[in-house]
GUDOFI-881639 format. One record per atom (N, C-alpha, C): atom name; residue in three letters; x, y, z; residue number from 1. Coordinates in Angstrom, 1 decimal. Example, Ala and Ser with C-alpha at 12.3 -4.5 7.8 and 13.67 -1.06 7.14 Angstrom:
REM residues 2
PT   at    aa        X        Y        Z     i
PT    N   ALA     13.2     -5.7      7.8     1
PT   CA   ALA     12.3     -4.5      7.8     1
PT    C   ALA     13.2     -3.3      7.8     1
PT    N   SER     12.8     -2.2      7.1     2
PT   CA   SER     13.7     -1.1      7.1     2
PT    C   SER     12.9      0.0      7.9     2
***
This chain:
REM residues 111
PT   at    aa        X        Y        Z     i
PT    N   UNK    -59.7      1.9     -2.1     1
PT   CA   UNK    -58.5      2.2     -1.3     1
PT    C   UNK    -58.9      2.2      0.2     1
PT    N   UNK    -57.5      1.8      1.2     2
PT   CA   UNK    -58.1      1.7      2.3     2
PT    C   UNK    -57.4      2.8      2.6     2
PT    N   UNK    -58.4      3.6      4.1     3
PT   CA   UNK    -57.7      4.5      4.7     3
PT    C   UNK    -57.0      4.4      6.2     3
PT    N   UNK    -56.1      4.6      6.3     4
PT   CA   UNK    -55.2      4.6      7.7     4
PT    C   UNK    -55.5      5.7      8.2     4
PT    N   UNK    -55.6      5.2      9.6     5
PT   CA   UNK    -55.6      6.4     10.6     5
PT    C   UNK    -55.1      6.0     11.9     5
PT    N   UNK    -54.6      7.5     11.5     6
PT   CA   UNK    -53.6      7.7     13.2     6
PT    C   UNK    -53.7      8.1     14.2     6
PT    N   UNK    -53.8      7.3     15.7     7
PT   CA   UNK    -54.1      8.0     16.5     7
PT    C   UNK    -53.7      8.2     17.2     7
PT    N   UNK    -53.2      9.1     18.7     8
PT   CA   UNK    -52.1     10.0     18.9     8
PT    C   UNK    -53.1     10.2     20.4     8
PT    N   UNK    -52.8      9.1     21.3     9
PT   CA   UNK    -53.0      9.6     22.9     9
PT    C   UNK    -52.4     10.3     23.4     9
PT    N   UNK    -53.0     11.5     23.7    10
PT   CA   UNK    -52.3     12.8     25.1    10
PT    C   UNK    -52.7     12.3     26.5    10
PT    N   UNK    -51.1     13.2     26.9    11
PT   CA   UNK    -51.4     12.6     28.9    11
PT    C   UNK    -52.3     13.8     29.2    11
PT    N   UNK    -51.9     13.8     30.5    12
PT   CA   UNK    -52.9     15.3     31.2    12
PT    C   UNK    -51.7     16.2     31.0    12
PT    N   UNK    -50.8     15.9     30.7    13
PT   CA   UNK    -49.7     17.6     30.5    13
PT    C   UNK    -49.7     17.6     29.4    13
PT    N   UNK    -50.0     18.6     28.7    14
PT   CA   UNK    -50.3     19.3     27.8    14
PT    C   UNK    -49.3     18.6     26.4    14
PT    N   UNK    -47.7     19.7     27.4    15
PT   CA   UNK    -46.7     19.4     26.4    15
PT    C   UNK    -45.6     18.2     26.4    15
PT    N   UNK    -46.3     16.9     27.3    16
PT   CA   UNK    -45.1     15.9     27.2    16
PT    C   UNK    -44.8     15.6     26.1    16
PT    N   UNK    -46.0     15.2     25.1    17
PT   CA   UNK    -45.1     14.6     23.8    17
PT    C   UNK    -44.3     15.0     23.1    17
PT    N   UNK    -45.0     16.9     23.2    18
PT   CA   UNK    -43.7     17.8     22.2    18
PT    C   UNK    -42.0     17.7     23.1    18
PT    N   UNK    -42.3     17.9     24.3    19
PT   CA   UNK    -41.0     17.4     24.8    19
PT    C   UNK    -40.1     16.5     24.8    19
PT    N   UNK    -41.0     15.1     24.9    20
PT   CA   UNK    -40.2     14.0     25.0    20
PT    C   UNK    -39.6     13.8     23.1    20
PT    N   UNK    -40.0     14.6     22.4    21
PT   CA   UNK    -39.3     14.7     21.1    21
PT    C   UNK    -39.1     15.4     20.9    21
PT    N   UNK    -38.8     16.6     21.2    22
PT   CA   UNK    -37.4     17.3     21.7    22
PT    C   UNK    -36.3     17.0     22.3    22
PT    N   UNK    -37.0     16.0     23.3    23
PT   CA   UNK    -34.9     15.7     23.5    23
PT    C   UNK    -35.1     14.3     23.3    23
PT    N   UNK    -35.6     13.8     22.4    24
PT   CA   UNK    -34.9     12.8     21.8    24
PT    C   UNK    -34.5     13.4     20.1    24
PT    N   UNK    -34.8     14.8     19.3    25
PT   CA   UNK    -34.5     15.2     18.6    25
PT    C   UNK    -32.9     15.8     19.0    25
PT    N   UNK    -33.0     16.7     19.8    26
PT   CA   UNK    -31.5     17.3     20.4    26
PT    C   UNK    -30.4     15.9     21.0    26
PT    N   UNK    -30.8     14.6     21.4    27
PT   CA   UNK    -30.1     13.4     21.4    27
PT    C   UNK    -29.4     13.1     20.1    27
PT    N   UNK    -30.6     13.0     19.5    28
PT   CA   UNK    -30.0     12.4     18.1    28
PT    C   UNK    -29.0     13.0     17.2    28
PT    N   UNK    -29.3     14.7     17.3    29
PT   CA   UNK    -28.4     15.7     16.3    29
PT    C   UNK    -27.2     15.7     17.2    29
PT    N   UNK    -27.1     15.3     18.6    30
PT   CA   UNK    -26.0     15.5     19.1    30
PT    C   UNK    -25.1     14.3     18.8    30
PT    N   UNK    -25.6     13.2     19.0    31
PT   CA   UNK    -24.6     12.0     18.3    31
PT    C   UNK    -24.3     12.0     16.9    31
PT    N   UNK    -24.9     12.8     15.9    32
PT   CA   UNK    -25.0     12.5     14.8    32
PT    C   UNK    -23.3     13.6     14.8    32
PT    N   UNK    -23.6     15.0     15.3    33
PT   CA   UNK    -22.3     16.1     15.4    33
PT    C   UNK    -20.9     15.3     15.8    33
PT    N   UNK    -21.2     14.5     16.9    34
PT   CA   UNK    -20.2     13.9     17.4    34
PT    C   UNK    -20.0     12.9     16.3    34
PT    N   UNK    -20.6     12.3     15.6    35
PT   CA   UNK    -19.6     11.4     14.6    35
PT    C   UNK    -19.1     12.6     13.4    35
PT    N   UNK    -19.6     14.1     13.0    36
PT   CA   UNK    -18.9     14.7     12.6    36
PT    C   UNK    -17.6     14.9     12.7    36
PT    N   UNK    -17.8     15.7     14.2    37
PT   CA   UNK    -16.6     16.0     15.0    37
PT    C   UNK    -15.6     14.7     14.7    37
PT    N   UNK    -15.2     13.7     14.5    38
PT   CA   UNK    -14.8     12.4     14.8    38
PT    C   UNK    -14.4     12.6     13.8    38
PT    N   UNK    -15.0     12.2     12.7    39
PT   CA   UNK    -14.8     12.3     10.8    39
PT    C   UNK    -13.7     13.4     10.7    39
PT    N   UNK    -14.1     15.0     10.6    40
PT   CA   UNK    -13.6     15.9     10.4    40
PT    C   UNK    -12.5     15.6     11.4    40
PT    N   UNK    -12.1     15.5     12.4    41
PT   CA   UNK    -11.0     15.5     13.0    41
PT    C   UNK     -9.9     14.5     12.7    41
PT    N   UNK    -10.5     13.6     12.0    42
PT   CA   UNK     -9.4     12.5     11.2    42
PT    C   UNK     -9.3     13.1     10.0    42
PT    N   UNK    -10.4     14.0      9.1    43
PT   CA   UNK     -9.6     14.3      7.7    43
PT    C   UNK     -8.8     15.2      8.0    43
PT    N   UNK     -9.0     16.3      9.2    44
PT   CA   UNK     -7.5     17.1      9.5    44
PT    C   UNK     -6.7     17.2      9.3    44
PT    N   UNK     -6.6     16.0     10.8    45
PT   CA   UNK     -5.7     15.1     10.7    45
PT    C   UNK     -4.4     14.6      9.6    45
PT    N   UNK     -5.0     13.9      8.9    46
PT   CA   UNK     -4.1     13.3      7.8    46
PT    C   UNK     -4.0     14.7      7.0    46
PT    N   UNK     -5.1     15.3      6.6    47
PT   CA   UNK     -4.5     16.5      6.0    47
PT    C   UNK     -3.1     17.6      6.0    47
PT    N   UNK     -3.1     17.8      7.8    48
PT   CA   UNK     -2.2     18.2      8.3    48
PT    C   UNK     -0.8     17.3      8.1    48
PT    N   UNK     -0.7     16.0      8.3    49
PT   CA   UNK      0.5     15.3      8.2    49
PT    C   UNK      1.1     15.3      7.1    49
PT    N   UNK      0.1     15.6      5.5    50
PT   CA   UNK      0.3     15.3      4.4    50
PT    C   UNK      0.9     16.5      3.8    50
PT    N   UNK      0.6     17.2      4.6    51
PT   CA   UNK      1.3     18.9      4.2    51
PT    C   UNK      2.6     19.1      4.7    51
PT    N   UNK      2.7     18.4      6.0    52
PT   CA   UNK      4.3     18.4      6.9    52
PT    C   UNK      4.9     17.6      5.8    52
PT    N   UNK      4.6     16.1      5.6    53
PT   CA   UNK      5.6     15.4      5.0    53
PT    C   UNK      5.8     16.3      3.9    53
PT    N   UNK      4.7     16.8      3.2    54
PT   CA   UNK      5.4     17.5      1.7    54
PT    C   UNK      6.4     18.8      1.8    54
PT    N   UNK      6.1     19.4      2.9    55
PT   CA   UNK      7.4     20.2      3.5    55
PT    C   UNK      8.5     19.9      3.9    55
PT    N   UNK      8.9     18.7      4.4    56
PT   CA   UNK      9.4     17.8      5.1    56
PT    C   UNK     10.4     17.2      3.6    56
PT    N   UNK      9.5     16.9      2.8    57
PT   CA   UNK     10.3     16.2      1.7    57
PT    C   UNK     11.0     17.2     -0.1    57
PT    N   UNK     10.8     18.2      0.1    58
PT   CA   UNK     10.5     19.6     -0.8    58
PT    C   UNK     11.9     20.5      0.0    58
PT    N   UNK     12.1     20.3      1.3    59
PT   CA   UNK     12.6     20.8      1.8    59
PT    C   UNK     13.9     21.7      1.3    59
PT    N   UNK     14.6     20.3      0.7    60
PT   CA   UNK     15.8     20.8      0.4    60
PT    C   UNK     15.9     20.9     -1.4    60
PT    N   UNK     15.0     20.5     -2.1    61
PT   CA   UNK     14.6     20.5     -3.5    61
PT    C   UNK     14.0     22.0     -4.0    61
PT    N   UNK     14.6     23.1     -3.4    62
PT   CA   UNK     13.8     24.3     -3.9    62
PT    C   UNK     13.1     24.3     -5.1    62
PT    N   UNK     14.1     24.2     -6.1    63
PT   CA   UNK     13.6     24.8     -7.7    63
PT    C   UNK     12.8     23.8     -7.9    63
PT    N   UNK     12.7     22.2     -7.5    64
PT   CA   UNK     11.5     21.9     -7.7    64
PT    C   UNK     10.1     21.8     -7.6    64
PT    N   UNK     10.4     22.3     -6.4    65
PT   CA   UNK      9.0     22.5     -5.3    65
PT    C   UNK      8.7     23.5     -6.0    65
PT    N   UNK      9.1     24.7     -6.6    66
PT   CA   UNK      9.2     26.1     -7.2    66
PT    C   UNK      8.0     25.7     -8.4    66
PT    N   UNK      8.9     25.1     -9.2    67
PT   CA   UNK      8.7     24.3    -10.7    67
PT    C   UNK      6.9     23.8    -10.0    67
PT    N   UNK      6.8     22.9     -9.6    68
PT   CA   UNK      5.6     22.3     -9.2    68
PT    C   UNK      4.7     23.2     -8.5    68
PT    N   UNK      4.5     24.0     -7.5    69
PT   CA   UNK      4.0     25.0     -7.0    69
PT    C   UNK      3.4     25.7     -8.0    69
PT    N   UNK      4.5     26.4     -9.3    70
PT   CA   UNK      3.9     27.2     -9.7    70
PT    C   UNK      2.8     26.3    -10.9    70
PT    N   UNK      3.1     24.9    -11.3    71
PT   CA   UNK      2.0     24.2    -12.1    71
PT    C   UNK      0.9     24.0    -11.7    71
PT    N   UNK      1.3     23.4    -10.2    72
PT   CA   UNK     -0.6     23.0     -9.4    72
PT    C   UNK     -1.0     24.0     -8.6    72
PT    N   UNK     -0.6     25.4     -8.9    73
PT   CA   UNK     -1.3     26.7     -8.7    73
PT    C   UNK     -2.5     26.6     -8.7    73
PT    N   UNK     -3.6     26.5     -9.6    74
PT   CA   UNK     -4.8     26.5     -9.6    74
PT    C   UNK     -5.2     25.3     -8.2    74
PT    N   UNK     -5.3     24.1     -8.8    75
PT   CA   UNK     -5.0     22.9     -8.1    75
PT    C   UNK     -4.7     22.9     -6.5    75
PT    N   UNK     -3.8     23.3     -6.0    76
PT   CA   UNK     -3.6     23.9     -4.8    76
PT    C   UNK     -4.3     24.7     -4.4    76
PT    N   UNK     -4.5     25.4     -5.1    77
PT   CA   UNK     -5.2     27.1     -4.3    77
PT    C   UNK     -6.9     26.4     -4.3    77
PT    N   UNK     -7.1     25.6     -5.0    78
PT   CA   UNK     -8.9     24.5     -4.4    78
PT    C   UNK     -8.4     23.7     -3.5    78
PT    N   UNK     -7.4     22.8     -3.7    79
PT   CA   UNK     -7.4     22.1     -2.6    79
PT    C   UNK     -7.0     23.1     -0.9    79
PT    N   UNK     -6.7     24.3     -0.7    80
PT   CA   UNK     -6.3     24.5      0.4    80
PT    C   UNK     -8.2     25.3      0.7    80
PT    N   UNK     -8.5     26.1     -0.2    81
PT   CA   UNK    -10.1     26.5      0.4    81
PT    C   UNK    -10.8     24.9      0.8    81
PT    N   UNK    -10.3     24.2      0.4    82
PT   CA   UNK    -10.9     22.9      0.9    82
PT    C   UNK    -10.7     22.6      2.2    82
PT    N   UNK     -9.6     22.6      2.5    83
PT   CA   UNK     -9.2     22.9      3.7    83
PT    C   UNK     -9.5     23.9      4.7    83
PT    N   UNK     -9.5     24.9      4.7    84
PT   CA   UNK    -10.5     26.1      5.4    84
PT    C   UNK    -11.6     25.7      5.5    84
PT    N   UNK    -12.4     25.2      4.4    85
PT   CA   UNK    -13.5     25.0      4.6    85
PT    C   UNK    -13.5     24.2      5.6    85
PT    N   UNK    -13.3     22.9      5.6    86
PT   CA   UNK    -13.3     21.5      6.5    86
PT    C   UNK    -12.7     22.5      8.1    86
PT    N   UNK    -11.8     23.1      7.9    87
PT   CA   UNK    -11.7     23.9      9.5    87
PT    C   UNK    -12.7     24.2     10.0    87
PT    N   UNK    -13.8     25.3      9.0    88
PT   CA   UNK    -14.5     26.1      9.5    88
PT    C   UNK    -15.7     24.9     10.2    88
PT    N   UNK    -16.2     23.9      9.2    89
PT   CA   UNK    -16.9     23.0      9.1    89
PT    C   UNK    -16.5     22.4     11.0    89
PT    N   UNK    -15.7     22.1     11.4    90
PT   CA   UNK    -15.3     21.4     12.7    90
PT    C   UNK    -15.3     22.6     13.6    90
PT    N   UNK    -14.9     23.9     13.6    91
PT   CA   UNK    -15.4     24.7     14.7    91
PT    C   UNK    -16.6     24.9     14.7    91
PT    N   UNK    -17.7     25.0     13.5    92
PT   CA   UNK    -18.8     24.8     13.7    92
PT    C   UNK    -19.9     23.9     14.5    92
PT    N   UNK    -19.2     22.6     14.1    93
PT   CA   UNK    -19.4     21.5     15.1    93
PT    C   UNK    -19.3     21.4     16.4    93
PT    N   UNK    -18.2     22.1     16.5    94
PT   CA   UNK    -17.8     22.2     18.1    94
PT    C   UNK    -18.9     23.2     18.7    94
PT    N   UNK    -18.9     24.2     18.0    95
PT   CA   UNK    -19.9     25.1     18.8    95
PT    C   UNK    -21.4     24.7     18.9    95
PT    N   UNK    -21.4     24.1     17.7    96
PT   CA   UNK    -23.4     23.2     18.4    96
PT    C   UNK    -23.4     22.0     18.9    96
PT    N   UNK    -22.4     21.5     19.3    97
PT   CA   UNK    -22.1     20.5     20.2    97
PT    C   UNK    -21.9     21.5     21.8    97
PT    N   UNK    -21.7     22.5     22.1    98
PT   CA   UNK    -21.5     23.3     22.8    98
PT    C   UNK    -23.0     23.5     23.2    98
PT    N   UNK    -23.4     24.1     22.3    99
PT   CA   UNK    -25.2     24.7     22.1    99
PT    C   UNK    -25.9     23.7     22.5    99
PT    N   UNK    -25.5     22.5     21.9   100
PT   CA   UNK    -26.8     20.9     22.4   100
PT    C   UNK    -26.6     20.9     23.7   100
PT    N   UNK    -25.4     20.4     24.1   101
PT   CA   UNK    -25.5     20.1     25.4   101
PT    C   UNK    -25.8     21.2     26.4   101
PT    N   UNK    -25.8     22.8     25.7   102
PT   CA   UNK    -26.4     23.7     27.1   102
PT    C   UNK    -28.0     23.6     26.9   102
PT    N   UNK    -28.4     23.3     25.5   103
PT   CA   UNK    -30.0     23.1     25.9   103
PT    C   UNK    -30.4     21.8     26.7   103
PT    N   UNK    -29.1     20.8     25.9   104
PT   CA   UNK    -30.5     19.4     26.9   104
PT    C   UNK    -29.3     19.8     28.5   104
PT    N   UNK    -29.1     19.8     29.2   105
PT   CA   UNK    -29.1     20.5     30.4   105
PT    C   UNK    -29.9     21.7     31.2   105
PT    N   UNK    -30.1     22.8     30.7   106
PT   CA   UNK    -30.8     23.6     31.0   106
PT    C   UNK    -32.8     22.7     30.8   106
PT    N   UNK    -32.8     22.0     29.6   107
PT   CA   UNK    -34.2     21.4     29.8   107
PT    C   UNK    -34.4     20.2     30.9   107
PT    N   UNK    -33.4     19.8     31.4   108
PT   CA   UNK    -33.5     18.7     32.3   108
PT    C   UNK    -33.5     19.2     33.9   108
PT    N   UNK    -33.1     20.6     33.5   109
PT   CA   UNK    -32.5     21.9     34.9   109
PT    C   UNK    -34.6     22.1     35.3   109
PT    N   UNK    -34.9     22.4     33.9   110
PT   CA   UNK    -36.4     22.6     33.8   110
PT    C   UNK    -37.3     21.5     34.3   110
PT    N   UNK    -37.1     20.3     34.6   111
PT   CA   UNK    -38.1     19.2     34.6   111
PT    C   UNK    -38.0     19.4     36.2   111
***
């Protein structure tokens, strides 16, 4: 077997390497949030429109909407925690999209 080895030049400052992959780590999770944020904000999105039109269209059909409500009871009541969830999921994002960008500023505040 052959053996590889790695080797790993330091400058004279100590901590550049751990730094310079730090904010190319806090780069990358920040773009990656931001295509969250993007995603989640389109499944909303349509989520939200899909709930108007079914109000929208149910409107004047009580007893049916009644009739059906109470069958996809179970069904509904998953799909709407689905929904909460996917909310909580994008305020989440928002707020370490918040957090990334106060660290890589504050580290660039540092250099």
């Amino acid at each position: 077997m052959e053996h590889v080895k790695l080797v790993i030049i330091l400058c004279p400052q100590e901590g550049w390497l751990m730094k310079n992959n730090l904010d190319e780590i806090i780069k990358e999770r920040l773009e990656n949030r931001y295509e969250w944020k993007n995603y989640l904000g389109w499944l909303l999105t349509h989520k939200e429109l899909q709930m108007q039109a079914k109000k929208e269209f149910y409107k004047d059909k009580f007893i049916l909407n009644l009739i059906l409500k109470l069958y996809f009871l179970p069904y509904n009541t998953l799909k709407y925690f689905s929904y909460l969830c996917d909310r909580h999921k994008f305020q989440m994002i928002e707020n370490e999209i918040k957090m990334l960008k106060k660290a890589r500023g504050d580290e660039d505040e540092q250099s």
